[in-house]
C-alpha positions, 0 to 999 in steps of 0.5 A: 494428730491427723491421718496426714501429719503422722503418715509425714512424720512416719515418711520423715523418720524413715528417710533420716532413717535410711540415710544414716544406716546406708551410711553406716553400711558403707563404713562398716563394710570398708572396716571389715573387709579390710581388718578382716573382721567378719563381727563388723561385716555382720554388723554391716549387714545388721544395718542393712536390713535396718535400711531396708526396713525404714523403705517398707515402713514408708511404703506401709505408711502409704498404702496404710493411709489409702481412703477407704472405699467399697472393697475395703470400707474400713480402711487400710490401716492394717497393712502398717501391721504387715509391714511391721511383719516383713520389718520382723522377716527381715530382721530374723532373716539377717541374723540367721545369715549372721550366724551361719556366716560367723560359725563358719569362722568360727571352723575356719578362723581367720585373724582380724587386724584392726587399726587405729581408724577402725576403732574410730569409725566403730565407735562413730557408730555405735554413738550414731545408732545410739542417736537414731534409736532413740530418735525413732523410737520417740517418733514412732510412740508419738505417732503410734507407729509399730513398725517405727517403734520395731525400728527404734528398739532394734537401732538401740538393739543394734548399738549395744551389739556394735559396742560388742564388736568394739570391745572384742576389737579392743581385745585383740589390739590390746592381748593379741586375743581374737574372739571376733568370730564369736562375738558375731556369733553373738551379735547374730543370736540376738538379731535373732532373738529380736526378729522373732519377738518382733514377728511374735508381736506382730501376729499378735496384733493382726490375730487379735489380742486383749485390748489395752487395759487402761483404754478399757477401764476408761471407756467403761468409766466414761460410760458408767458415769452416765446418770442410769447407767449401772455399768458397762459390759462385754466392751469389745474392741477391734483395731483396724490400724494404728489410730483406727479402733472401733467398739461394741458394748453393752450397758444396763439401763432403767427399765423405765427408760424409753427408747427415745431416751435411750437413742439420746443417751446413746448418741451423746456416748458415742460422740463423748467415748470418741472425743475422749479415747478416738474409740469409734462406738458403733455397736451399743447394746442395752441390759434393762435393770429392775426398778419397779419391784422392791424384791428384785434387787434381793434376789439379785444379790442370792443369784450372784452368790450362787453364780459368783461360788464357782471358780469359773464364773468371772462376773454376773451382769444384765440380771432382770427378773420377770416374778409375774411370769417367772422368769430371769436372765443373766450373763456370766462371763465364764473364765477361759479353760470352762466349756460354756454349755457345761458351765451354763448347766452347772449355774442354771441348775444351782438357780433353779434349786433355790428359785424352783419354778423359775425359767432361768436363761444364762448367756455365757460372755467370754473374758475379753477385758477386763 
């Protein structure tokens, strides 16, 4: 899906979005001022963040979708994440005012009297949010949406608690028992406990988190599939909006390739890796492996051992061996929670001991996929 169509779909989505919880909003407050009920006047408000939401995930499907340009050459796309952080702001923020407005009622009770018609337009909308949540959240995994997905879940969310509103109306009518002021009290700890699992989220994303690890084991397989690539390493991947990811990675190569071979090879990767995950390979590094000496893949296979015997030592790869000069070289990925300089000393000491005479140089990788 291009750039065009999913800023449409998002547009669409929101707009339909809008509409609905705006007309929900004007049910919802004509119920609850008139029975009294101060569950259904925070439901109201419930759904007027929610309108307010779809308008600033149009305006971030907007701005997200700007070229980009000198100041900005990657683009704008993470601004759909800031977005998605005020949806969170203002989620979290209407269940604070929820709660605080319903433990007010529940100091100073006052009885809700609901009618016939008010049961019925309560039940309209728990159906409608039911719809819409599901329509929402459909649309947003289908575009790769956060702040639409965010929408979605919540509109769902939103359902479950204007059925709980529903229901304490039932009781009262049914045995005279008012527990309106508690249920939107209830209603208004999960508002709040769904903004602050949104905004938690969020952050997440804009700080940087652990990439996905399907899409990681699929591009390392798509590159190790190669013929003379022995296995991908250290792939990186930094995501600059929805649908805007960009990677590094290294990858251990003959050492009798050439360097024309290896820009060749290189090229076919990037163009493969971005035909079949949309990652965009902009930095590919190269460890050379051994294969003009019978012994190097012996000690190879000794110094992953000695390397691979510590709890903090997650994988060895990149090793090449100079025997004439007497010389190797590794990395390691170290386990988060180790000091690196501390557990490259602790490894180059163990090497040595077993290969005296050796200069051995270890780099430290820190686990950033798996």
């Amino acid at each position: 899906m291009n750039e065009k169509t999913r800023k449409k779909a998002i547009v669409i989505t929101s707009i339909i979005g809008i509409l609905t919880n705006i007309f929900l909003v004007g049910f919802k407050l004509a119920v609850g001022i008139i029975s009294n009920s101060i569950a259904v006047i925070m439901d109201a408000v419930n759904n007027l963040s929610d309108a307010l939401s779809s308008v600033i995930t149009i305006i971030g499907a907007f701005l997200a979708g700007k070229a980009p340009d000198k100041k900005h050459p990657l683009g704008y796309g993470r601004i759909e994440y800031l977005s998605s952080m005020i949806v969170a702001s203002l989620v979290l923020y209407a269940g604070i005012t929820s709660a605080v407005e319903s433990f007010k009622k529940i100091i100073h009770p006052e009885t809700a009297d609901y009618s016939v018609v008010s049961i019925v337009i309560i039940a309209v909308a728990v159906l409608a949010k039911l719809i819409l949540g599901t329509y929402v959240r459909k649309q947003g995994e289908k575009v790769n949406s956060g702040a639409l997905v965010a929408s979605g879940s919540d509109a769902l969310f939103d359902s479950v608690l204007s059925g709980s509103v529903l229901v304490s109306a039932l009781i009262y009518m049914i045995f005279g028992l008012s527990i309106d002021a508690f249920v939107g009290l209830i209603i208004a700890i999960f508002i709040i406990k769904a903004g602050l699992e949104m905004l938690i989220e969020t952050l997440d994303d804009i700080l940087g988190k652990r990439a996905d690890k399907e899409l990681v084991h699929k591009v390392k397989k798509l590159i190790s599939e190669e013929d003379g690539v022995r296995g991908a390493y250290d792939l990186i991947i930094n995501d600059y909006g929805p649908n805007k990811k960009i990677a590094s990675v290294h990858m251990e190569l003959p050492d009798s390739m050439t360097v024309a071979e290896v820009d060749k090879l290189t090229r076919h990767l990037e163009e493969k890796v971005y035909g079949e995950t949309a990652v965009i390979l902009t930095g590919v590094g190269v460890y050379s492996y051994n294969t003009k000496d019978d012994e190097a893949a012996k000690i190879r296979n000794e110094v992953q051992k000695i390397v691979l015997s510590h709890d903090f030592a997650i994988q060895m790869h990149g090793f090449y061996i100079d025997q004439e000069k007497k010389t190797m070289r590794f990395d390691t990925v170290i386990n988060f929670g180790e000091q690196p300089s501390k557990a490259v000393e602790i490894l180059t000491n163990d090497v040595i001991k077993s290969f005296p005479g050796y200069t051995v140089t270890i780099s430290p990788d820190v686990d950033v996929s798996d």
